[in-house]
C-alpha positions in Angstrom: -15.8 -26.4 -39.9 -13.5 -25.0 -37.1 -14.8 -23.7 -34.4 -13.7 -20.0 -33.5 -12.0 -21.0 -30.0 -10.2 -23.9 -31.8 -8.6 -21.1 -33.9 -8.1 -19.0 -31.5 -6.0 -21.4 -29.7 -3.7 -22.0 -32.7 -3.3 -18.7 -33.2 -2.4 -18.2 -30.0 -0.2 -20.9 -29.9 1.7 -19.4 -33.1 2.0 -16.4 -30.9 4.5 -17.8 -28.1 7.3 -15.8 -28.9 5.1 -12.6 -28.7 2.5 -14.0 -26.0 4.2 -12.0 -23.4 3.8 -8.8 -25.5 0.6 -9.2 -27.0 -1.0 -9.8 -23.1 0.9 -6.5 -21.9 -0.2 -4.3 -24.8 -3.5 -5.5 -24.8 -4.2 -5.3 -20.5 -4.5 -2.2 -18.5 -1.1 -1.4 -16.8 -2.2 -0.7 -13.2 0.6 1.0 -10.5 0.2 -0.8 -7.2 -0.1 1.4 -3.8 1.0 0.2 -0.8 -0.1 1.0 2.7 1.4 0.1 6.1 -1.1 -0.2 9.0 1.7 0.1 12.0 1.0 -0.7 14.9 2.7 -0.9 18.1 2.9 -3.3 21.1 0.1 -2.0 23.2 -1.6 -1.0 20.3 -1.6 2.3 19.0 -1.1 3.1 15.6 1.5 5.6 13.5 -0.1 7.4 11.9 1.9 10.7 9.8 0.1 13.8 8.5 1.0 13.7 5.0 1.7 16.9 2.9 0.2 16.3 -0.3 -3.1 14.4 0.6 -6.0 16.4 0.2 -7.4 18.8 2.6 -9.8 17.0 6.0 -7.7 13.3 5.1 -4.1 14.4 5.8 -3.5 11.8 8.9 -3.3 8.2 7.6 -0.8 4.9 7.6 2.3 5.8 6.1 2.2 4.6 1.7 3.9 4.6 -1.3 4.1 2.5 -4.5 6.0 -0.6 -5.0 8.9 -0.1 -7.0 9.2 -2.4 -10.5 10.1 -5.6 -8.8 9.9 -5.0 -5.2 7.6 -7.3 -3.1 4.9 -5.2 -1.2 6.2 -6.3 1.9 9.2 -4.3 1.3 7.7 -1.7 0.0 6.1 -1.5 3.4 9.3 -1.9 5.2 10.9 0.8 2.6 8.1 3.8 2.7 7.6 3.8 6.5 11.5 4.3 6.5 11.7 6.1 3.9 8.5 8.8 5.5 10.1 8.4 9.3 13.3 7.1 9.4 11.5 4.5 11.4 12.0 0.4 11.0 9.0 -1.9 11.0 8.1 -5.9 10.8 5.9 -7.0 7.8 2.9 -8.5 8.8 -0.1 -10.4 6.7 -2.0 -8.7 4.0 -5.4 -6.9 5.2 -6.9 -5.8 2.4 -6.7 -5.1 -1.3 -9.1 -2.8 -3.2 -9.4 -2.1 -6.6 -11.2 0.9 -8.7 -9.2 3.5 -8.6 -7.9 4.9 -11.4 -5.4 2.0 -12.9 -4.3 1.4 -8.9 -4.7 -1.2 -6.7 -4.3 -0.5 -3.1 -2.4 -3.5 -0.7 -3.1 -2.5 3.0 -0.2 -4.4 5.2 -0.5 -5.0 9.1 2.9 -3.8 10.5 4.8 -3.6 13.6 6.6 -0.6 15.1 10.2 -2.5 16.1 11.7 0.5 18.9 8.9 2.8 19.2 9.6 6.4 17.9 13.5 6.6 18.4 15.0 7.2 15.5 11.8 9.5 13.9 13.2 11.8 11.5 10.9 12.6 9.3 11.0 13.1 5.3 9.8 17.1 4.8 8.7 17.1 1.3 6.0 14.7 2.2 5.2 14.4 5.7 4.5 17.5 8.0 4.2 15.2 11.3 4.2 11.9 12.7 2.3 10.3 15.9 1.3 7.4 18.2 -2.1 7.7 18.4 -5.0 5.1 20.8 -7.9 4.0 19.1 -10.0 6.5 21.0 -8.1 9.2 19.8 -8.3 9.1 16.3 -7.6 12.5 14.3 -10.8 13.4 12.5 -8.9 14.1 9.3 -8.1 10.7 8.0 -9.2 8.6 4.9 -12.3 6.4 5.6 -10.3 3.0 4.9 -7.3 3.8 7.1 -9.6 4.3 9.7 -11.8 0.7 9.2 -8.5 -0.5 9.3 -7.4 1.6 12.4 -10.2 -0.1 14.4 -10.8 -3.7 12.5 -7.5 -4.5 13.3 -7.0 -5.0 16.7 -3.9 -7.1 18.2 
């Protein structure tokens, strides 16, 4: 007698032209959001007040999704321009979380390159855009952007 993981193996195996299909219809599809946690030399952060968050967490790190293809670290570099007008340099990965609604969250460390020159910011989505110390933290900002704000010194 076979054993039922032996099968499934061979069946499996039979599968190869299809694996590729059968693993993305039978997964959950998940979109990937990506946050920048900029920062600047004597270490402030940007944060921007965004218009469509919801009401008492509009100030956090500028975000986006990551495009079909696009490595998070550019999406980083592309939504903080895209948002400000702004350029920044990638940094390592922070955190990821999980949980929400078929998203994962990647939260990037980032550097402001040329502090606010340039700032020109995109109206549809963000209202305003500031330097802010760690002792002057707007009230109004998601829980996790301000862990971040404050765990992520230097």
């Amino acid at each position: 007698m076979k054993s039922a993981s032996g099968v499934k193996a061979r069946l499996w195996r039979a599968a190869r032209p299809l694996q590729w299909r059968l693993v993305w219809l039978s997964n959950a599809k998940f979109v990937c959001g990506v946050t920048g946690v900029v920062r600047t030399e004597d270490g402030q952060v940007l944060l921007l007040r965004h218009r469509i968050w919801p009401p008492g967490q509009q100030w956090g790190f500028p975000s986006g999704y990551a495009l079909s293809g696009e490595t998070h670290e550019r999406t980083v570099s592309r939504e903080v321009f895209e948002e400000t007008g702004l350029t920044v340099t990638v940094g390592q990965l922070l955190r990821v979380r999980t949980g929400f609604r078929r998203r994962v969250e990647f939260y990037y460390a980032a550097a402001l390159a040329g502090g606010l020159d340039g700032l020109a910011l995109e109206a549809a989505e963000i209202l305003e855009a500031r330097l802010f110390t760690l002792e002057d933290l707007p009230r109004e900002m998601p829980p996790v952007h301000r862990e971040l704000a404050l765990a992520t010194i230097g």
